[in-house]
C-alpha positions as CSV (number, residue, x, y, z in Angstrom):
1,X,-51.5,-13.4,-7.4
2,X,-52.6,-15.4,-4.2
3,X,-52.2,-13.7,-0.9
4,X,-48.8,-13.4,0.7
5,X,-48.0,-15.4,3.8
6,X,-47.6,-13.8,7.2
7,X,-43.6,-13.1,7.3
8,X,-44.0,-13.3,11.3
9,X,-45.1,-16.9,11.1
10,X,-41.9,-17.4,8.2
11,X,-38.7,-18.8,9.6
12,X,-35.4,-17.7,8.0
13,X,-35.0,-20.7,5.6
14,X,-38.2,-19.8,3.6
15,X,-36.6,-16.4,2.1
16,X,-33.6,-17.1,-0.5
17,X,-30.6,-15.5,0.7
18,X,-29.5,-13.8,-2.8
19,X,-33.6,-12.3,-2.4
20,X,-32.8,-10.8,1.3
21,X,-29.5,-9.2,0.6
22,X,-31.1,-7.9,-2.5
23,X,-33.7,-6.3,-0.6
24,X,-30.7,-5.3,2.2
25,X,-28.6,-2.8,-0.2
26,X,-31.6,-1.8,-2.4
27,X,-32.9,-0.4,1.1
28,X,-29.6,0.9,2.5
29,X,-28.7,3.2,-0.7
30,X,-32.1,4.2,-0.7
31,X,-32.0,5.8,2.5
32,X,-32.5,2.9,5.9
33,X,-31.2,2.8,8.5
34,X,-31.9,-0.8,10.0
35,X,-33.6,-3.3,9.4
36,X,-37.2,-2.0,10.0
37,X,-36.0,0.5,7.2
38,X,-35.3,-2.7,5.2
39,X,-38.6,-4.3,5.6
40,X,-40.8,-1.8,5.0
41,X,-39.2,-0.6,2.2
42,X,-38.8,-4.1,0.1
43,X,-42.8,-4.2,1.1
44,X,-43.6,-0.9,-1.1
45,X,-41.1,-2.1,-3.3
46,X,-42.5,-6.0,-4.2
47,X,-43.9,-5.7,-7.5
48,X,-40.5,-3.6,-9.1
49,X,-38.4,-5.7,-6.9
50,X,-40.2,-8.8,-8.6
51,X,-38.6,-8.0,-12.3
52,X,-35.2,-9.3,-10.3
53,X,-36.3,-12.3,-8.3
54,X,-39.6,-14.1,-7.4
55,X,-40.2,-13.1,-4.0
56,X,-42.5,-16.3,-4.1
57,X,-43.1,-15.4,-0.2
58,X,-42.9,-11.7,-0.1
59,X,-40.5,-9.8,1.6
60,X,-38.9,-11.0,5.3
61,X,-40.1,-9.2,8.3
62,X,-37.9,-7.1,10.4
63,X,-36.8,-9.6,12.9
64,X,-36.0,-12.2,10.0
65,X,-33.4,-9.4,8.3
66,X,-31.9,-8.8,11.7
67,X,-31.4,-12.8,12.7
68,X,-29.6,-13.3,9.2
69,X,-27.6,-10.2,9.3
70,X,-26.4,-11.2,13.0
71,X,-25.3,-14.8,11.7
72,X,-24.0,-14.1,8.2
73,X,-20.3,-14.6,8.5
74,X,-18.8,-11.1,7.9
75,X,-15.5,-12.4,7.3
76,X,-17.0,-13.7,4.1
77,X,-19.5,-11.3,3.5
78,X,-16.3,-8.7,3.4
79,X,-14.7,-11.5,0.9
80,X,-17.6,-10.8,-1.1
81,X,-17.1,-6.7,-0.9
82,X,-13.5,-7.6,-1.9
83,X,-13.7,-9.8,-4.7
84,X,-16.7,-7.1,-6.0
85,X,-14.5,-3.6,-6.1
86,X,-11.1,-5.8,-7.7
87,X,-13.6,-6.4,-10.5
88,X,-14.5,-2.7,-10.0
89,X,-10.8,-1.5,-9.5
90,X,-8.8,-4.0,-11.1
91,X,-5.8,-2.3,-10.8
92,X,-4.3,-0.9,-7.9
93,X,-0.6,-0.3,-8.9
94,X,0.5,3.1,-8.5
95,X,-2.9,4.2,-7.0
96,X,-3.0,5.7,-3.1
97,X,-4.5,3.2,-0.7
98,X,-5.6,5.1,2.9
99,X,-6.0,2.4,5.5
100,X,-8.1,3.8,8.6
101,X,-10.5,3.0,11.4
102,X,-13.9,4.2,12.4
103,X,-15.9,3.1,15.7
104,X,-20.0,2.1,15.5
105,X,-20.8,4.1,18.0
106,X,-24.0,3.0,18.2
107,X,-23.3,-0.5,18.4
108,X,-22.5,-0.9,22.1
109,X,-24.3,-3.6,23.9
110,X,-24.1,-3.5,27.5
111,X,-20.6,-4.7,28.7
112,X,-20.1,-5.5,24.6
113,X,-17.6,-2.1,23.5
114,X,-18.7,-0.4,20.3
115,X,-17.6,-2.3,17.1
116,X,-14.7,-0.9,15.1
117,X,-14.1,-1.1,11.6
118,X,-10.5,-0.6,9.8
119,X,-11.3,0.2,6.0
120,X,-8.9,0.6,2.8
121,X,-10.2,3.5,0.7
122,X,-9.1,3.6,-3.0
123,X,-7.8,7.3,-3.4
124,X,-8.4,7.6,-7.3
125,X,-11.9,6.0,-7.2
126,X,-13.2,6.7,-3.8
127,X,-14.6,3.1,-3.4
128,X,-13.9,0.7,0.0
129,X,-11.9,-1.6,-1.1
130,X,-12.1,-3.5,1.8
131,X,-12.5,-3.6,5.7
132,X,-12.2,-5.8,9.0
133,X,-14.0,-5.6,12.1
134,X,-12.3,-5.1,15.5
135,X,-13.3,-4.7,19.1
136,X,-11.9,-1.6,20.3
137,X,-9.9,0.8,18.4
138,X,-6.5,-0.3,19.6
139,X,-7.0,-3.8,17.9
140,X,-6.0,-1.9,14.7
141,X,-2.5,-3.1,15.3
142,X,-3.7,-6.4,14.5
143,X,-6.5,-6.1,12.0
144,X,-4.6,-4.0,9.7
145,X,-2.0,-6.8,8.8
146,X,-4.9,-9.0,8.3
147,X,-6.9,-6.6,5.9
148,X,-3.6,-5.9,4.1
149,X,-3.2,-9.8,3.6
150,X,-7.0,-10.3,2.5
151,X,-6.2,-8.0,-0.5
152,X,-4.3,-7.7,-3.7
153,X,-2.0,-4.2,-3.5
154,X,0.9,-5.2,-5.5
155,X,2.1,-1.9,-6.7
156,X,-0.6,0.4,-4.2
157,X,1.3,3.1,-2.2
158,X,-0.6,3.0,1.2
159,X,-1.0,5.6,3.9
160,X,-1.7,5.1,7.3
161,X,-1.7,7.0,10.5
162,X,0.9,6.7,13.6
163,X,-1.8,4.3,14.8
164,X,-0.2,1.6,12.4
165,X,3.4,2.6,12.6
166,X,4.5,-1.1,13.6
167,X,7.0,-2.8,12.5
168,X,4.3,-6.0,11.5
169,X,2.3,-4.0,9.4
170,X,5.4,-2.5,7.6
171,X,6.3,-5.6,6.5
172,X,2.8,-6.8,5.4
173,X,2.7,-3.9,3.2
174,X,6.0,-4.8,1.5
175,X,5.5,-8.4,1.6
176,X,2.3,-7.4,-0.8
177,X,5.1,-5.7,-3.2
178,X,3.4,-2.3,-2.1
179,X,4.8,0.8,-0.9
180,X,4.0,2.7,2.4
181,X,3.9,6.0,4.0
182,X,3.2,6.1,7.9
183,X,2.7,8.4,10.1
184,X,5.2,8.6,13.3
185,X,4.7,9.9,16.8
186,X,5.9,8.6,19.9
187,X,4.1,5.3,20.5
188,X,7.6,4.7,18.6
189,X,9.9,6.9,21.0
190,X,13.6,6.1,19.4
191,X,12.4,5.8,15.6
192,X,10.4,9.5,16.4
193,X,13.4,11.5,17.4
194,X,15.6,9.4,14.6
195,X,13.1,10.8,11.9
196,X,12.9,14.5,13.6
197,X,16.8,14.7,13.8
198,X,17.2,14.7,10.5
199,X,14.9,18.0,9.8
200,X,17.3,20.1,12.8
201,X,18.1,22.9,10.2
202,X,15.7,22.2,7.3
203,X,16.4,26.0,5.8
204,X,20.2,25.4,5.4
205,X,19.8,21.6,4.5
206,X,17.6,22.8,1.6
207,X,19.7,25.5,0.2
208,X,22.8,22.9,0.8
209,X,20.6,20.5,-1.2
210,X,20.4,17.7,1.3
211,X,17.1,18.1,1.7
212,X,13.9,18.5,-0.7
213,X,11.5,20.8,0.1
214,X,7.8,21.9,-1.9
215,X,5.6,23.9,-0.1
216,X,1.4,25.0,-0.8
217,X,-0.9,27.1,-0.1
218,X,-4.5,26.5,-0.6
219,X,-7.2,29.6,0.7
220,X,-10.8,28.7,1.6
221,X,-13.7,28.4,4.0
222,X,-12.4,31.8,5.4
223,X,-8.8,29.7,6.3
224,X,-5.0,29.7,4.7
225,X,-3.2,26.7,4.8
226,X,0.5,26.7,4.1
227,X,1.9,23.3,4.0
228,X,5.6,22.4,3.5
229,X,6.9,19.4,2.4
230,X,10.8,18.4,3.7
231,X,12.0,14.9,2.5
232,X,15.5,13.0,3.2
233,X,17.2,10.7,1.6
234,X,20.2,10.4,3.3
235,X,19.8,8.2,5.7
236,X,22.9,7.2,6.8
237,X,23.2,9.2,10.1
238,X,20.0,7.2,11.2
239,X,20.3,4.0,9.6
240,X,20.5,2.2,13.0
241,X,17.6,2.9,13.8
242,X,15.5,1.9,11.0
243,X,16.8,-1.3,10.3
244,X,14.3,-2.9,11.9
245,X,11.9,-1.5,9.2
246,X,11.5,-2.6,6.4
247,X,12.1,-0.7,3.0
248,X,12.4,2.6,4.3
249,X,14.0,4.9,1.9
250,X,12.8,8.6,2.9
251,X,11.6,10.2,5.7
252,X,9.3,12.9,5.6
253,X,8.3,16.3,7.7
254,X,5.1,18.3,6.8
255,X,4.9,21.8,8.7
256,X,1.3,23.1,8.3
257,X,0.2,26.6,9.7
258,X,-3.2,27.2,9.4
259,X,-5.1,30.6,10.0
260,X,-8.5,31.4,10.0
261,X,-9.1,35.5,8.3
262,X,-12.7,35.8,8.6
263,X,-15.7,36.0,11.0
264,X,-15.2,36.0,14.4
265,X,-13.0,33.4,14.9
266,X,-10.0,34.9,13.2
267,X,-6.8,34.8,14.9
268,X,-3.3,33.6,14.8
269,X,-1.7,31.1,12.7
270,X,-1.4,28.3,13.9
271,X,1.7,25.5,13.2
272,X,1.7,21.6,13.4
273,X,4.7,19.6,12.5
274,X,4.0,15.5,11.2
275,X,6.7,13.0,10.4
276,X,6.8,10.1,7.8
277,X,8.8,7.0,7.1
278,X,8.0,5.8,3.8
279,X,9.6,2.8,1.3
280,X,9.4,5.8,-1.8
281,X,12.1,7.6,-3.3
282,X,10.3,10.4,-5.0
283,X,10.0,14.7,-5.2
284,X,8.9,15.9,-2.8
285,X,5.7,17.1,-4.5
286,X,4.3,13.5,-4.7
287,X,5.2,13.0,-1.1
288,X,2.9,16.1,-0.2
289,X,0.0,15.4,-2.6
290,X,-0.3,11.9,-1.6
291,X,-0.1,12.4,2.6
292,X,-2.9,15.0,1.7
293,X,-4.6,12.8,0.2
294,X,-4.8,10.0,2.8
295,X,-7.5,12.4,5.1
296,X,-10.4,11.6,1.5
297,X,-10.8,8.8,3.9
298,X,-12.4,11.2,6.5
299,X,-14.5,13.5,4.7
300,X,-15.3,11.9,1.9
301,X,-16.0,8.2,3.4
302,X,-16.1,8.3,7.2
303,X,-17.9,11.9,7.6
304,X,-20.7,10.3,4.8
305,X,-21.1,7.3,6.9
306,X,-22.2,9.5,9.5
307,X,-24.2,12.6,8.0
308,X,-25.6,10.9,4.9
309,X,-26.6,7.2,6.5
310,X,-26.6,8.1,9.9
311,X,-24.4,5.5,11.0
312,X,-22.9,6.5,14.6
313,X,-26.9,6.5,15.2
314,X,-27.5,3.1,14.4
315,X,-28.7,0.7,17.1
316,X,-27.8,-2.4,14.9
317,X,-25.5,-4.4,16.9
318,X,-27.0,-7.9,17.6
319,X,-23.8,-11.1,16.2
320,X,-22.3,-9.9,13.4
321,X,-25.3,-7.2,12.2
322,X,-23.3,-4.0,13.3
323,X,-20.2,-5.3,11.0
324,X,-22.3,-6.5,8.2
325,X,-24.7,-3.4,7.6
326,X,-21.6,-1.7,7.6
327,X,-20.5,-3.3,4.8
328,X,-23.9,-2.7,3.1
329,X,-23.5,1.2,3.6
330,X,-20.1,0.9,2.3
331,X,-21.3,-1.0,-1.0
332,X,-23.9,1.8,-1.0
333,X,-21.5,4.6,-1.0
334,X,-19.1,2.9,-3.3
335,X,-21.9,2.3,-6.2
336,X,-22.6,6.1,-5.6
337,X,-19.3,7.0,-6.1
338,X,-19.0,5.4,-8.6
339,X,-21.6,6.7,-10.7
340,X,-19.4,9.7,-12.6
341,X,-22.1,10.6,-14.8
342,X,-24.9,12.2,-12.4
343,X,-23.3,15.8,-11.6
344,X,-25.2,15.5,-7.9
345,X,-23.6,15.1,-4.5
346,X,-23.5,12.0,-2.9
347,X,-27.1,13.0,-0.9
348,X,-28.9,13.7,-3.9
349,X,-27.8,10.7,-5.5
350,X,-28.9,8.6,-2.1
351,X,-32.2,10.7,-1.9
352,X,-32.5,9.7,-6.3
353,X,-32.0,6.2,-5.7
354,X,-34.9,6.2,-3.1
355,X,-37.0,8.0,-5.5
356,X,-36.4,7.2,-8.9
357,X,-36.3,3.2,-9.4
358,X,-35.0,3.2,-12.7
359,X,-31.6,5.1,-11.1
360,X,-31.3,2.8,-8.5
361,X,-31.5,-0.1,-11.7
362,X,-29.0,1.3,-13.1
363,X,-26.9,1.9,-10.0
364,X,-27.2,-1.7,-9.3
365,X,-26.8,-3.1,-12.8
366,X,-29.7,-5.0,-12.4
367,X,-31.5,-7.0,-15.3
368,X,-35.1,-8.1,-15.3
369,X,-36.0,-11.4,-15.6
């Protein structure tokens, strides 16, 4: 084969795009971290990456990968993600959706803030489903009505924390035909004590039968957690003031004492109390399993972000790059999630697709030409 041209004397226009984002998420679920990570490994990649696409001119240098990342729209990139996992997930009805953010910490540019990045994590299949880019973590307020808009959830109960108890993003939700459980605290003062009067005298209200109750305890890690669940739906006494939001039909009080019985820090219990409006009517049960359920976003999404590709480390944050690789990790992740038949964790499977090419094939679903 004749010799390669010199990629630093390439522009951007001589490398196919559907080549370079190829060579993009091949890299990132095999383990880099930017975009000299990217280079050098679609360089000792070439010939297998060659049973995909030409390659006529080799692989891109560094500087090309980080020019095209920084331009690439990411609002349509994210389409892309979008339109990829509702051919993945199809169906959302009935399914938890967790809506949350996490901050790029590393993607501060001088006066520029860190980027931050709302997501919506698929509860039953641990896949992104989708995710917008904001500058600072208050912005939520605003992204999240977009991100709900961008998506189909028709029939999805989603969760979100007291950061999106607004009355705008209630509404989104149930303009989608979803359902919603959100957390409230007192960046909505009245609606806070509304919700908490109702839960004054939860023993007697229970044993009256006014109020549903299910409580669990789960031992582990050297900690016991006892949660318990207290719904109402009797609203009357409150109805003022939730008329403003839309579809509520329960509201919801989890009491969780934690205490730690081993090693050195053992001590007291310790009690936390959270409050919920929500547009369900179910048992109580549900309501437990399904606000539990909403923290998979943290440890099994946001903490992998960070440990497993390293991304509060990344220094990526030139245009749109910071947003875009982003979305790259979370494709990564979600193709590694959703590969139920390898009984590794999610590092072994990152640390198997940069070793063994034929896994990362079959991760990808890729077909030689």
């Amino acid at each position: 084969m004749a010799e390669l041209p010199d990629p630093r004397q390439m522009s951007l226009c001589d490398y196919p795009l559907n080549e370079m984002l190829l060579v993009a998420l091949c890299g990132v679920i095999s383990g880099a971290q930017g975009w000299v990570d990217v280079a050098y490994w679609g360089n000792t990649k070439l010939q297998w990456l060659r049973q995909f696409l030409p390659f006529k001119n080799g692989i891109a240098a560094h500087d090309t990968f980080g020019r095209l990342f920084a331009a690439l729209d990411s609002r349509r990139f994210q389409a892309c993600l979008i339109d990829w996992m509702a051919d993945l997930c199809p169906l959302l009805a009935g399914q938890g959706l967790s809506i949350d953010g996490k901050s790029l910490r590393g993607s501060h540019n001088g006066d520029v803030p860190m980027a931050h990045i709302v997501s919506a994590w698929n509860v039953a299949t641990g896949v992104t489903v989708g995710q917008l880019k904001t500058a600072t973590k208050s912005n939520e307020i605003t992204a999240i009505p977009k991100l709900i808009e961008s998506m189909d959830i028709g029939g999805a109960v989603v969760t979100i924390d007291a950061m999106g108890c607004q009355r705008e993003i209630v509404a989104a939700v149930v303009d989608k035909q979803a359902d919603y459980i959100v957390a409230v605290k007192n960046n909505q003062p009245n609606l806070a004590q509304a919700v908490e009067s109702q839960f004054a005298n939860v023993a007697a209200s229970v044993q009256q039968g006014r109020l549903q109750r299910d409580i669990t305890v789960d031992k582990g890690h050297g900690r016991v957690e006892t949660r318990s669940c207290v719904v109402a739906n009797e609203l009357s006494a409150i109805e003022s003031q939730l008329k403003c939001w839309p579809g509520v039909r329960s509201v919801v009080m989890v009491e969780s004492t934690r205490q730690i019985v081993t090693g050195r820090d053992k001590g007291e219990p310790t009690t936390e109390w959270r409050y919920y409006i929500s547009s369900l009517d179910v048992a109580a049960p549900e309501f437990n399993q399904r606000i539990r359920e909403h923290w998979a976003i943290e440890n099994k999404c946001h903490w992998v972000l960070d440990v497993a590709f390293k991304e509060d480390a990344c220094r990526v944050r030139c245009g749109h790059g910071a947003e875009n690789l982003g979305i790259l990790r979370r494709l990564a992740l979600n193709l590694i999630s959703q590969d139920k038949g390898t009984k590794r964790s999610k590092r072994l499977k990152l640390l198997g697709a940069a070793w063994d090419c034929d896994y990362l094939r079959v991760l990808l679903g890729l077909k030689a030409i």
